[in-house]
LOLUMNU-664085 format. One line per field, with one value per residue: residue number from 1; residue in three letters; x, y, z of N, C-alpha, C, CB in turn. Coordinates in steps of 0.001 Angstrom, whole numbers, plus 524288, in hexadecimal, padded with zeros to 5 digits. Glycine has a CB too. Layout:
! LOLUMNU-664085
pos	c(NUM | ...)
code	c(ALA | ...)
neast	c(X | ...)
nnorth	c(Y | ...)
nup	c(Z | ...)
caeast	c(X | ...)
canorth	c(Y | ...)
caup	c(Z | ...)
ceast	c(X | ...)
cnorth	c(Y | ...)
cup	c(Z | ...)
cbeast	c(X | ...)
cbnorth	c(Y | ...)
cbup	c(Z | ...)
This chain:
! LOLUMNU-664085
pos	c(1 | 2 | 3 | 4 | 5 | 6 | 7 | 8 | 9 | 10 | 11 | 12 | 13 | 14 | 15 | 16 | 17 | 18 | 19 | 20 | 21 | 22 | 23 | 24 | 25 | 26 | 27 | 28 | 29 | 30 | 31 | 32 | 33 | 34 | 35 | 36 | 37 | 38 | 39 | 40 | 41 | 42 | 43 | 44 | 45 | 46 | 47 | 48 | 49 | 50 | 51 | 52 | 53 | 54 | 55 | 56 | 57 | 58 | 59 | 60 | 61 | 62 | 63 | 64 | 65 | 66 | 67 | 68 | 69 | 70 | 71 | 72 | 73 | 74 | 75 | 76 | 77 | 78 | 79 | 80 | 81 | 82 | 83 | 84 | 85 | 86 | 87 | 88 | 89 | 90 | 91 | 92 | 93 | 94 | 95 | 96 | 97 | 98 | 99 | 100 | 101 | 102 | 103 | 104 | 105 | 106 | 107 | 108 | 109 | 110 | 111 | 112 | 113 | 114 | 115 | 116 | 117 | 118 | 119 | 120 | 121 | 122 | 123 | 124 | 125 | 126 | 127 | 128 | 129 | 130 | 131 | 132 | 133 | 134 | 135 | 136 | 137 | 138 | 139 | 140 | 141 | 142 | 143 | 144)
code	c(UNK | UNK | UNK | UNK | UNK | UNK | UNK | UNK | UNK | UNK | UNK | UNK | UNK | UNK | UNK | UNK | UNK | UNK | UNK | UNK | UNK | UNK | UNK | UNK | UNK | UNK | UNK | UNK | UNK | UNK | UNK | UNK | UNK | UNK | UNK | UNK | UNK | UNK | UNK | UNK | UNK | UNK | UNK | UNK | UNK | UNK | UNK | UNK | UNK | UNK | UNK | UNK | UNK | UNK | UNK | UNK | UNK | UNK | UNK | UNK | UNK | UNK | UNK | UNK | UNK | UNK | UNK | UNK | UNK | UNK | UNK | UNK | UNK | UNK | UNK | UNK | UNK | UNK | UNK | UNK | UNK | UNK | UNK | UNK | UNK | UNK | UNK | UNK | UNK | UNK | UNK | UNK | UNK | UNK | UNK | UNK | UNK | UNK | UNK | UNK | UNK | UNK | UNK | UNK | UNK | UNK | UNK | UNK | UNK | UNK | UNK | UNK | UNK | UNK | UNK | UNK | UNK | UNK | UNK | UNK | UNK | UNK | UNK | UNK | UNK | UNK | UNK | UNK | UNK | UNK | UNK | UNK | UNK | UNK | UNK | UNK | UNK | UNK | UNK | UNK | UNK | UNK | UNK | UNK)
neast	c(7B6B4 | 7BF99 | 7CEC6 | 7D79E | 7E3AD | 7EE94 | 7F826 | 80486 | 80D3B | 81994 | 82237 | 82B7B | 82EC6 | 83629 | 83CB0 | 833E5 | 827EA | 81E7C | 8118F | 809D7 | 7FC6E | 7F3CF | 7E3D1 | 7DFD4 | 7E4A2 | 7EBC3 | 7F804 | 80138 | 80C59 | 819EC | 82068 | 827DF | 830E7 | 8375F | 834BF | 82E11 | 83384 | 83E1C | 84349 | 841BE | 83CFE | 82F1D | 82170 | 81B80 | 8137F | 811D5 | 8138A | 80B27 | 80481 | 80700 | 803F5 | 7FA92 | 7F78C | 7FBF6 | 7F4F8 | 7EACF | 7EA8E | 7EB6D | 7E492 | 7DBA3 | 7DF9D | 7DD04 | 7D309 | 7CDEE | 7D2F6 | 7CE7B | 7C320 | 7C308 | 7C287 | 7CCD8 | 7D208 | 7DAC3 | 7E774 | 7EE12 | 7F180 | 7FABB | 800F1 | 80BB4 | 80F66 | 815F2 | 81A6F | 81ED0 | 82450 | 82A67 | 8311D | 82B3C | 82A05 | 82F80 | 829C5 | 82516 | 81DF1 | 816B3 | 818F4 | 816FB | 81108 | 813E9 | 80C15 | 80CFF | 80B77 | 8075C | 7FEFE | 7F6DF | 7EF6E | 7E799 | 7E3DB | 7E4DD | 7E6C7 | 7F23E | 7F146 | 7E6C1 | 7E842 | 7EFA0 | 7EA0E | 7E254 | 7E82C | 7EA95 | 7E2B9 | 7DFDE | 7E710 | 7E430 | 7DC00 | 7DC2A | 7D938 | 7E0DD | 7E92C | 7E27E | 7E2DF | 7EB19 | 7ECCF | 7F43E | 7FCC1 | 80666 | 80384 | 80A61 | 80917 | 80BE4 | 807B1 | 8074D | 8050E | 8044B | 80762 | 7FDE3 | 7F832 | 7F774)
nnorth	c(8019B | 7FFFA | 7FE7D | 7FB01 | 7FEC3 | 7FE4B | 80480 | 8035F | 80A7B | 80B74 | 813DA | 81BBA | 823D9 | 81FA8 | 81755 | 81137 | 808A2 | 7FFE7 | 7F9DB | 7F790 | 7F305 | 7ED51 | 7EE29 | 7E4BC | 7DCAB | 7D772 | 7DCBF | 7DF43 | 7E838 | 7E9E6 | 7F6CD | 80248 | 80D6D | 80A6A | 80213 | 808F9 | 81352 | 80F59 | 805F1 | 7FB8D | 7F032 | 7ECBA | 7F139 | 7FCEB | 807EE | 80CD7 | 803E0 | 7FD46 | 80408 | 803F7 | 7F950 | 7F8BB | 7FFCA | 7F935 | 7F246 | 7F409 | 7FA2F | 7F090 | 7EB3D | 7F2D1 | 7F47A | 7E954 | 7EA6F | 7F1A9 | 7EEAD | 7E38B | 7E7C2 | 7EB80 | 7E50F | 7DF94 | 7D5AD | 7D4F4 | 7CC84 | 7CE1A | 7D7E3 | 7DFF0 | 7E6C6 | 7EFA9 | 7F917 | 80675 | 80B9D | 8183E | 81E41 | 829BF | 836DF | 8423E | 84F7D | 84E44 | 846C9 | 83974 | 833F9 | 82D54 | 82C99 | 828F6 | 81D0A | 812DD | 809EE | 7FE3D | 7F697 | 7E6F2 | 7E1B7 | 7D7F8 | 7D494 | 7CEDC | 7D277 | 7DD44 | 7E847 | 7EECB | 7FB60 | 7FCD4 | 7F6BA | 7FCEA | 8069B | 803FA | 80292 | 80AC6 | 8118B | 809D8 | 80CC6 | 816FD | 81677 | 80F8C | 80CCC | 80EFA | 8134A | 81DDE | 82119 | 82309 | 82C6C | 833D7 | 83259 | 830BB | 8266E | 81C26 | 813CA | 808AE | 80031 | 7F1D1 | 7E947 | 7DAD6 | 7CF49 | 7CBD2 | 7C949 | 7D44F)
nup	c(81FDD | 8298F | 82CB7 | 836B2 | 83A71 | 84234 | 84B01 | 8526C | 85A0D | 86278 | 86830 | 8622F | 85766 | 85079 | 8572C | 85AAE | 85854 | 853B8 | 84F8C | 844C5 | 8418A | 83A8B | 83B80 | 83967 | 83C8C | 8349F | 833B8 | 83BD5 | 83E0D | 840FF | 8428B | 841FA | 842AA | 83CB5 | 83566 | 82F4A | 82C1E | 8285A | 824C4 | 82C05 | 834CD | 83483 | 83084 | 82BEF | 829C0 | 81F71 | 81A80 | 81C6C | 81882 | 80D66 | 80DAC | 80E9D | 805B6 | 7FD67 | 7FF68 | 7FB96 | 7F490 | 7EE62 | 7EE19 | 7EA8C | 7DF3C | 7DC7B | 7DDED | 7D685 | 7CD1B | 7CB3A | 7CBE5 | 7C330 | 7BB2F | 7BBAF | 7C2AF | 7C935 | 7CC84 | 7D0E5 | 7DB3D | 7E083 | 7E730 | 7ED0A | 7F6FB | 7F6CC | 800FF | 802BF | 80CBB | 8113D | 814D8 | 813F4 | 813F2 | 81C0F | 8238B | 822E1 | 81970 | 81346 | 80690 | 7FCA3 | 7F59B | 7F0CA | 7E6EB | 7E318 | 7D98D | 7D56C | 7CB29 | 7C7F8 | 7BF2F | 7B67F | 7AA6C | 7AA66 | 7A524 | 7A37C | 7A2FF | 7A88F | 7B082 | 7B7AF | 7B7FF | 7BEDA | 7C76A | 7C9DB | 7CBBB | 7D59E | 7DC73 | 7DEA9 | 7E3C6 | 7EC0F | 7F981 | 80141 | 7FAD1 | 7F8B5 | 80354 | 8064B | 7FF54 | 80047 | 7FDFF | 7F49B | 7EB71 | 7E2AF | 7D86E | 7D251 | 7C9E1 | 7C756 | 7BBFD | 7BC3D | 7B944 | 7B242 | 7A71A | 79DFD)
caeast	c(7BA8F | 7C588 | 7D141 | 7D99E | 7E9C7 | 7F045 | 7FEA7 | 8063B | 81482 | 81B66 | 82851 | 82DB3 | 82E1F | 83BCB | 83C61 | 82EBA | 826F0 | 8187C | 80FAF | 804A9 | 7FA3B | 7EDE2 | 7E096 | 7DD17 | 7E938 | 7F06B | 7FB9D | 802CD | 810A9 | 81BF4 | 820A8 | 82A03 | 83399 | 83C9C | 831FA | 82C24 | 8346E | 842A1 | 8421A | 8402E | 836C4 | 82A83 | 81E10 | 81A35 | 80FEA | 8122E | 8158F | 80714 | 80077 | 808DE | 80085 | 7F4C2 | 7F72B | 7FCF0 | 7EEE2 | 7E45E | 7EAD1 | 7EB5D | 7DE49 | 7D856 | 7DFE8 | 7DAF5 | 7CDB3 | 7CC73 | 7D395 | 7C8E0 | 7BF1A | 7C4F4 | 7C31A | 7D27F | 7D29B | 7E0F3 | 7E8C5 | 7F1A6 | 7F402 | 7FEBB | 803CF | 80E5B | 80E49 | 81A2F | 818C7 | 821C0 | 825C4 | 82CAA | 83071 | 8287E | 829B7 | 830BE | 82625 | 825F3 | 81AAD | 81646 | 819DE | 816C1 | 8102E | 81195 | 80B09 | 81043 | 805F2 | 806D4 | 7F900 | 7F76E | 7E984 | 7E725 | 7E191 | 7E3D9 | 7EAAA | 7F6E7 | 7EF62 | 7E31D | 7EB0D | 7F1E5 | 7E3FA | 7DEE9 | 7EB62 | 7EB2B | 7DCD6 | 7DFB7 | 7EBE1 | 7E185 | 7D671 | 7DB92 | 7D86F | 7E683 | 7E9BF | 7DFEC | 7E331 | 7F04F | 7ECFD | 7F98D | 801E1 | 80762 | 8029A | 8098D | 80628 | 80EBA | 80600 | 80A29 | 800ED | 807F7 | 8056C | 7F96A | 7F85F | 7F723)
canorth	c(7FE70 | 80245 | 7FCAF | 7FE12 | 7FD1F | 7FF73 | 8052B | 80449 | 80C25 | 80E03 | 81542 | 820CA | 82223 | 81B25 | 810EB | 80E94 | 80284 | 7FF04 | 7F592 | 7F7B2 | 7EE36 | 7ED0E | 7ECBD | 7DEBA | 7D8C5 | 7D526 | 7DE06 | 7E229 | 7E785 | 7EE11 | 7FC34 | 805D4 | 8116A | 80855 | 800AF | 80D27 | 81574 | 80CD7 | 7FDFC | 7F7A8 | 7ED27 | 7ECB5 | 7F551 | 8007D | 80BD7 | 80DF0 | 7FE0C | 7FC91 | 806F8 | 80156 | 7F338 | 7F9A9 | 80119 | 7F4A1 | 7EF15 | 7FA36 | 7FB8F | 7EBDE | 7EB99 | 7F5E5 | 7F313 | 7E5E3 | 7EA96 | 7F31C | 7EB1D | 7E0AE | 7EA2E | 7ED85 | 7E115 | 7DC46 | 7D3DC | 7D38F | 7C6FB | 7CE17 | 7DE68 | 7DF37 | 7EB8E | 7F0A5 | 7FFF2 | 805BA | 81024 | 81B14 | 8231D | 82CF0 | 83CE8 | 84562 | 85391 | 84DD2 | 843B5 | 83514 | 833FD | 82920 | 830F0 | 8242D | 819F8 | 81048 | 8046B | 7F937 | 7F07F | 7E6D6 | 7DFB3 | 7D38A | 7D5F3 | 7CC27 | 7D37A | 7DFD9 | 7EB7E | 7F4D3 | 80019 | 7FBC9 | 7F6E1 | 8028D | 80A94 | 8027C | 80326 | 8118B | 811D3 | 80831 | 80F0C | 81AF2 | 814C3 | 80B4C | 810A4 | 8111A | 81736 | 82127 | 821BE | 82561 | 8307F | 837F8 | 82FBE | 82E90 | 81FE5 | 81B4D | 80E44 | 80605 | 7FB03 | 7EDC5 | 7E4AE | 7D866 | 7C849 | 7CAAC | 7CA15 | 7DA73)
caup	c(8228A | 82D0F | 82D5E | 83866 | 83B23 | 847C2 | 84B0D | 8583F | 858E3 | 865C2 | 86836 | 8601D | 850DF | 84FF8 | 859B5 | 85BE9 | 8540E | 852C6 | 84C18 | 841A3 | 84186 | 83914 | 83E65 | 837B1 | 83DE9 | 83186 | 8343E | 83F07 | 83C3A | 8455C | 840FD | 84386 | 83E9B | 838B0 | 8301C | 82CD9 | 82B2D | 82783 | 824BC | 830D1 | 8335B | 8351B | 82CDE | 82C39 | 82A74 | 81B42 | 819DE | 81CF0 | 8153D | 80A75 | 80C95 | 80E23 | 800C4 | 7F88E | 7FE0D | 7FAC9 | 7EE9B | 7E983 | 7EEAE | 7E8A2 | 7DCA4 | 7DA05 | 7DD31 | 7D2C4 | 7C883 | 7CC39 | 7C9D7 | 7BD5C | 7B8AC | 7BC05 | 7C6F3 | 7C9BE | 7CE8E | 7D75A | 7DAAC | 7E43C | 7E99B | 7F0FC | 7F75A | 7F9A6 | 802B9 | 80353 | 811B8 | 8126A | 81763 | 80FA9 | 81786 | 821A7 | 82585 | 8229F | 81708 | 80D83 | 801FF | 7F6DA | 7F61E | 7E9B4 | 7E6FE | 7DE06 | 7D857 | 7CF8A | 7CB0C | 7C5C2 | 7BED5 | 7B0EE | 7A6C0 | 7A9E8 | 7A22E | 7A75A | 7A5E7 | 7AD03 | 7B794 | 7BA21 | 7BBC8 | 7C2E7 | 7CC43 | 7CAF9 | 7CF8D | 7DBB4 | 7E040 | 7DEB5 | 7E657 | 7F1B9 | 7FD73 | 803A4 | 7F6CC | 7F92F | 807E9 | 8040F | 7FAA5 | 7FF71 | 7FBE1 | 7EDC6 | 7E90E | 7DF28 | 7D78E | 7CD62 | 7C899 | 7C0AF | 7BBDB | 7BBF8 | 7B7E3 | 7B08A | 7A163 | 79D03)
ceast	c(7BE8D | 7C950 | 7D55E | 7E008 | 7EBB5 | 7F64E | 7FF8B | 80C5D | 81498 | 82153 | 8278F | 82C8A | 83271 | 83BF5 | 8389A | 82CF5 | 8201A | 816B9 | 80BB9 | 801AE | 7F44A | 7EC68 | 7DE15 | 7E0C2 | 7EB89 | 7F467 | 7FC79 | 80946 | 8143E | 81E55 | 82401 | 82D42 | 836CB | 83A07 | 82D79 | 82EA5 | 83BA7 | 8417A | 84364 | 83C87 | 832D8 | 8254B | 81F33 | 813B2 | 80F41 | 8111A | 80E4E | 80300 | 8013A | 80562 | 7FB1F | 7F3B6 | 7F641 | 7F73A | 7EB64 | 7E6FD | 7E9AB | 7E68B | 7D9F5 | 7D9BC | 7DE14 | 7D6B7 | 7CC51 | 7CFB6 | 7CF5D | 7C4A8 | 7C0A8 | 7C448 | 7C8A5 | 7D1CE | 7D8D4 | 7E146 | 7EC5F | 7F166 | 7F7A9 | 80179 | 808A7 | 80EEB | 811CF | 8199B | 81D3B | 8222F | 82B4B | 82DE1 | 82D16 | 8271A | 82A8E | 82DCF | 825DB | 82046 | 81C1D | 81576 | 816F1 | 8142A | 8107F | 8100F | 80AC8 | 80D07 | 807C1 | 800E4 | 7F800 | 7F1D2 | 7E855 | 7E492 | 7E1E2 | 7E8DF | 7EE3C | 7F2C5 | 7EA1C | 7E2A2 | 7EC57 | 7EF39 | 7E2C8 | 7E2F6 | 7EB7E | 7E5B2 | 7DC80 | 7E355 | 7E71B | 7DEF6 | 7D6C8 | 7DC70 | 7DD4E | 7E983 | 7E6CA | 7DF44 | 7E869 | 7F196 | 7F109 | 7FC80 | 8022A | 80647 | 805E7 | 807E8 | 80995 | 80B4A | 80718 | 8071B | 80419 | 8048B | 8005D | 7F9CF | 7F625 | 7F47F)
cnorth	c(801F2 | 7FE0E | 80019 | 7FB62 | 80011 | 8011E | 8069C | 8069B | 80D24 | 80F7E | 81A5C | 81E24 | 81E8F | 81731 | 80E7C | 80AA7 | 802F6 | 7FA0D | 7F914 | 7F372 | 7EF88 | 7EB46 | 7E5F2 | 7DA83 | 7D593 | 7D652 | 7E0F2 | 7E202 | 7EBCA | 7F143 | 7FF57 | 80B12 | 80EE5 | 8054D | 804C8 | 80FD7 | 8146D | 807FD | 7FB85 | 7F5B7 | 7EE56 | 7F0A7 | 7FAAF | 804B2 | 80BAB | 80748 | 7FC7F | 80019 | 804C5 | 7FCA1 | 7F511 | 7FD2E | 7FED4 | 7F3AC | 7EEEF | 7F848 | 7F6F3 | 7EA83 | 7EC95 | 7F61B | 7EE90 | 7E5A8 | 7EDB9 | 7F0AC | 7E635 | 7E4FA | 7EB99 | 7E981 | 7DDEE | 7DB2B | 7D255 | 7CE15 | 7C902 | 7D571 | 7DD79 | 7E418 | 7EC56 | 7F861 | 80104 | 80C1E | 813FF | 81F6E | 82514 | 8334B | 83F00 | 84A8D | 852B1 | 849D1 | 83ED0 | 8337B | 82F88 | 82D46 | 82D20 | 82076 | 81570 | 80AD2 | 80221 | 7F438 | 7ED31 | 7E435 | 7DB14 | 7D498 | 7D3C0 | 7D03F | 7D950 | 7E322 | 7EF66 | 7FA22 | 7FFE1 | 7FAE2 | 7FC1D | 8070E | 8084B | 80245 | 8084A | 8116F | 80F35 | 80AA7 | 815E7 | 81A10 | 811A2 | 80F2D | 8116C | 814DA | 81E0E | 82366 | 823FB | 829D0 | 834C2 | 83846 | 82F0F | 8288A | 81EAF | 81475 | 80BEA | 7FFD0 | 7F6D0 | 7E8AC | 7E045 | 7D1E3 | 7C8D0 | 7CD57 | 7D122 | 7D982)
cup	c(8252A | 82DCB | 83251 | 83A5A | 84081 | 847E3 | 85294 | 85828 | 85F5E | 86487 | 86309 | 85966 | 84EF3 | 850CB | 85AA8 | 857DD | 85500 | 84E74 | 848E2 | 840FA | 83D91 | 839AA | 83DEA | 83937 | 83A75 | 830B7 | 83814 | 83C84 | 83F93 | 83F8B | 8441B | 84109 | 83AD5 | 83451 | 82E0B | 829BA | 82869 | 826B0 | 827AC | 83078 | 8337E | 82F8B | 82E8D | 828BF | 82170 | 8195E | 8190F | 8190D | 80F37 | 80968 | 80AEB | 80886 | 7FD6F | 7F8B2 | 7FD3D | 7F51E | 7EC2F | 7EAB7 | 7EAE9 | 7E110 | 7D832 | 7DB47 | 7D6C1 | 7CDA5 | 7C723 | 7C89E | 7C41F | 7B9AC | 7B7A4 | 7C24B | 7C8AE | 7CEFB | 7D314 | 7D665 | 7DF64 | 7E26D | 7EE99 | 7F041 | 7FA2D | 7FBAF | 803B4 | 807DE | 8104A | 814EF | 81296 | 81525 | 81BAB | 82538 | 823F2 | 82009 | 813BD | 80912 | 7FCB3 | 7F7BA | 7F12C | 7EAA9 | 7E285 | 7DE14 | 7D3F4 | 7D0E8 | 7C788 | 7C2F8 | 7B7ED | 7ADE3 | 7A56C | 7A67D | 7A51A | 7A8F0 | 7A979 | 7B2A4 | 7B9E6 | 7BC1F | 7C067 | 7C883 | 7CE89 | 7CFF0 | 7D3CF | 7DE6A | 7E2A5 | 7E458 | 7EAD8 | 7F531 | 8006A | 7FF60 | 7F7F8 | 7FF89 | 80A4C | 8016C | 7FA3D | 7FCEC | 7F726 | 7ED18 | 7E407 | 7DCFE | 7D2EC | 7CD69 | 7C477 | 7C18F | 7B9A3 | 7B9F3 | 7B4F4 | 7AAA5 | 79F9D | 797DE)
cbeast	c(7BD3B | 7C468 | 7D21A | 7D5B6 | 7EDD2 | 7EF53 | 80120 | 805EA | 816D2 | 81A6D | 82D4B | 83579 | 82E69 | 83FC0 | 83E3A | 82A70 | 82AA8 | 81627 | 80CE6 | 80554 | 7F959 | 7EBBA | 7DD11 | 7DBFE | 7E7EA | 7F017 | 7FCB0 | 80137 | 8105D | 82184 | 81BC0 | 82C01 | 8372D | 84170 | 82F2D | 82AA8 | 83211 | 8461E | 8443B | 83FAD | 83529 | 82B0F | 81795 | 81F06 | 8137A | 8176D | 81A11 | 806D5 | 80179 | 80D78 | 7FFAD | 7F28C | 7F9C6 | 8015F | 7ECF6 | 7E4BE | 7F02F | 7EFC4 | 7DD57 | 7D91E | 7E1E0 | 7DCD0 | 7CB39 | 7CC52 | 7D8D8 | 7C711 | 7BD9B | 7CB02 | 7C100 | 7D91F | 7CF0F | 7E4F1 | 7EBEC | 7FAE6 | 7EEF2 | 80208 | 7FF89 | 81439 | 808EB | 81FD8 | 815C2 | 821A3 | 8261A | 82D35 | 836FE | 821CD | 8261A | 82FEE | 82214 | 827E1 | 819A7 | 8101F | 821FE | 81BDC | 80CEB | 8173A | 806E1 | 817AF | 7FE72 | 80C10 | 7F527 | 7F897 | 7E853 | 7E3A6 | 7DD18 | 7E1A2 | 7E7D2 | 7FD6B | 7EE8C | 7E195 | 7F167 | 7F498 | 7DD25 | 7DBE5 | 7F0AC | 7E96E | 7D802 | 7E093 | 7F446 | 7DE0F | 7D30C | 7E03E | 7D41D | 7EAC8 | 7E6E2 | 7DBDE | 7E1DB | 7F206 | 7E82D | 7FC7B | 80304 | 80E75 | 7FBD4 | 80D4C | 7FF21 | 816C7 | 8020D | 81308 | 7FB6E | 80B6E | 803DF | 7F4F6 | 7F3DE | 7FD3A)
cbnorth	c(7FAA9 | 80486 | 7FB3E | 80037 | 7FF48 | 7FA3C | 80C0F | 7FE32 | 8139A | 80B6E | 80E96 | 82284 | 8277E | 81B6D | 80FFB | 812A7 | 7FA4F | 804D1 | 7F01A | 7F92F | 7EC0D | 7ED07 | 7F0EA | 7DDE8 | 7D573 | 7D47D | 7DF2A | 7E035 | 7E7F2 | 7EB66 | 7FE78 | 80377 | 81576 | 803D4 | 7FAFA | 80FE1 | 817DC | 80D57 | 7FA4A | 7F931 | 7E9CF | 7EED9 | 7F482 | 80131 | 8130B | 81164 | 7FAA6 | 7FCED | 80DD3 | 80091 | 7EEBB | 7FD14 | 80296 | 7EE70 | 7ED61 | 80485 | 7FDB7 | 7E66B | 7EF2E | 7FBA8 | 7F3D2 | 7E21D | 7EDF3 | 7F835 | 7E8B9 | 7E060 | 7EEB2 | 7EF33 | 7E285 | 7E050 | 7CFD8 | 7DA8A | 7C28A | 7C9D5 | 7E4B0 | 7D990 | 7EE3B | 7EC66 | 8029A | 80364 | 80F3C | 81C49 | 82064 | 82BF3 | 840F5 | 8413D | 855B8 | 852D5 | 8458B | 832E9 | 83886 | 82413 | 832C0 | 82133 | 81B49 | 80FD3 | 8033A | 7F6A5 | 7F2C3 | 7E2E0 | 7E42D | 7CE5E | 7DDF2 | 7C678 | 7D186 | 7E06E | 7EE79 | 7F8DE | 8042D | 7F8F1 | 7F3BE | 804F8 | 80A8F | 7FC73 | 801B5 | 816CB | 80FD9 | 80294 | 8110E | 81B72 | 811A0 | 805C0 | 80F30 | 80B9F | 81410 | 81F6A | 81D74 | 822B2 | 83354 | 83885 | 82B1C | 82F5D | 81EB2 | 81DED | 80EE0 | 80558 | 7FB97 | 7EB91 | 7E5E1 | 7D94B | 7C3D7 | 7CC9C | 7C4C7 | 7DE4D)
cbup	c(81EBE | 833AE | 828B2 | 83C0C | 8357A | 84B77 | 845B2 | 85BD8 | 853A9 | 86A27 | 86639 | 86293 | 84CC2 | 85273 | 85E23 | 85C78 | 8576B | 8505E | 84F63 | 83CDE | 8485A | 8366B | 83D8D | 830E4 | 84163 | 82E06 | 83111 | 84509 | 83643 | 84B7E | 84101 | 845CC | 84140 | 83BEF | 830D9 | 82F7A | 82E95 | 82B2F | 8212A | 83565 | 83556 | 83B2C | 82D48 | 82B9C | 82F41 | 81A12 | 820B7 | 821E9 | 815A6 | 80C07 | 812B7 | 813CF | 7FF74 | 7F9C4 | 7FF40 | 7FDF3 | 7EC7A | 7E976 | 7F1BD | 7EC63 | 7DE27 | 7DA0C | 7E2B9 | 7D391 | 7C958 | 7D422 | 7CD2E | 7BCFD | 7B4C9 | 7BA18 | 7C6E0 | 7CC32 | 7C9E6 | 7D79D | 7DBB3 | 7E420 | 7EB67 | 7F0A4 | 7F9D0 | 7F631 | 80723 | 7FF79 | 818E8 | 81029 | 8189E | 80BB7 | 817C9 | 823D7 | 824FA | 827C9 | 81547 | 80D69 | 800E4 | 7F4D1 | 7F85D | 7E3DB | 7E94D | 7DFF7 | 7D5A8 | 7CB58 | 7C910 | 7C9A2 | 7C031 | 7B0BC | 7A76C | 7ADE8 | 79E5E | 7A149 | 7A1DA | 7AC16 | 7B830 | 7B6AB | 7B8A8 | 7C129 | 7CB55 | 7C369 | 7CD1B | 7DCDC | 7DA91 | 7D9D4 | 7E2AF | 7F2DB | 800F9 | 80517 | 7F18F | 7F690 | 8099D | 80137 | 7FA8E | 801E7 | 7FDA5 | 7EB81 | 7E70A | 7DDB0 | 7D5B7 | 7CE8E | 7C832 | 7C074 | 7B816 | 7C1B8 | 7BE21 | 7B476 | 79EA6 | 79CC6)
């Protein structure tokens, strides 16, 4: 499979603006220095890798809990991506992602492998491999 995403910027790094759009037309979103790089509206570049993290990871999470014999009722992620200078340059230094997992039957420490091993194994995880990952998981509403 190819997936593919599109970006348009005119004008300078400051005042200039742009859109991002992905190829399946379920998101287009405007962009510039100020929602990049300050809190101004619109997305951005990180904002997006961020979605596409939370959604590899709760993915790939409640695949292999499935396979494990825990079919979880809910995983729900959020990935908080961290920019900043690093040698003068404007780097994602962090990335953490905050799960909890709704999953009946299962035990703390089982969960917690099996989170280890998807944060390991999803392919934006693994497409990322620069970047520090970290992972705080909490298995939540379901009898322990």
């Amino acid at each position: 499979m190819i997936r593919e995403a599109n970006a348009r910027w005119g004008g300078d790094l400051r005042k200039g603006s742009g859109t991002m759009a992905l190829g399946s037309g379920a998101f287009e979103g405007r962009y510039s220095f100020r929602s990049r790089f300050e809190d101004g509206p619109g997305t951005n570049p990180e904002e997006l890798i961020g979605a596409a993290h939370a959604g590899c990871f709760s993915m790939a999470f409640s695949n292999m809990l499935a396979q494990a014999g825990h079919e979880p009722t809910l995983v729900q992620t959020t990935a908080r991506v961290h920019i900043g200078p690093v040698d003068g340059k404007p780097t994602i230094s962090l990335i953490e992602l905050v799960c909890e997992g709704d999953v009946p039957g299962i035990d703390p420490e089982t969960f917690q492998k099996i989170a280890g091993e998807a944060k390991e194994g999803c392919p934006v995880s693994r497409a990322l491999a620069s970047v520090e990952i970290t992972l705080e998981a909490s298995l939540v509403g379901a009898e322990k």
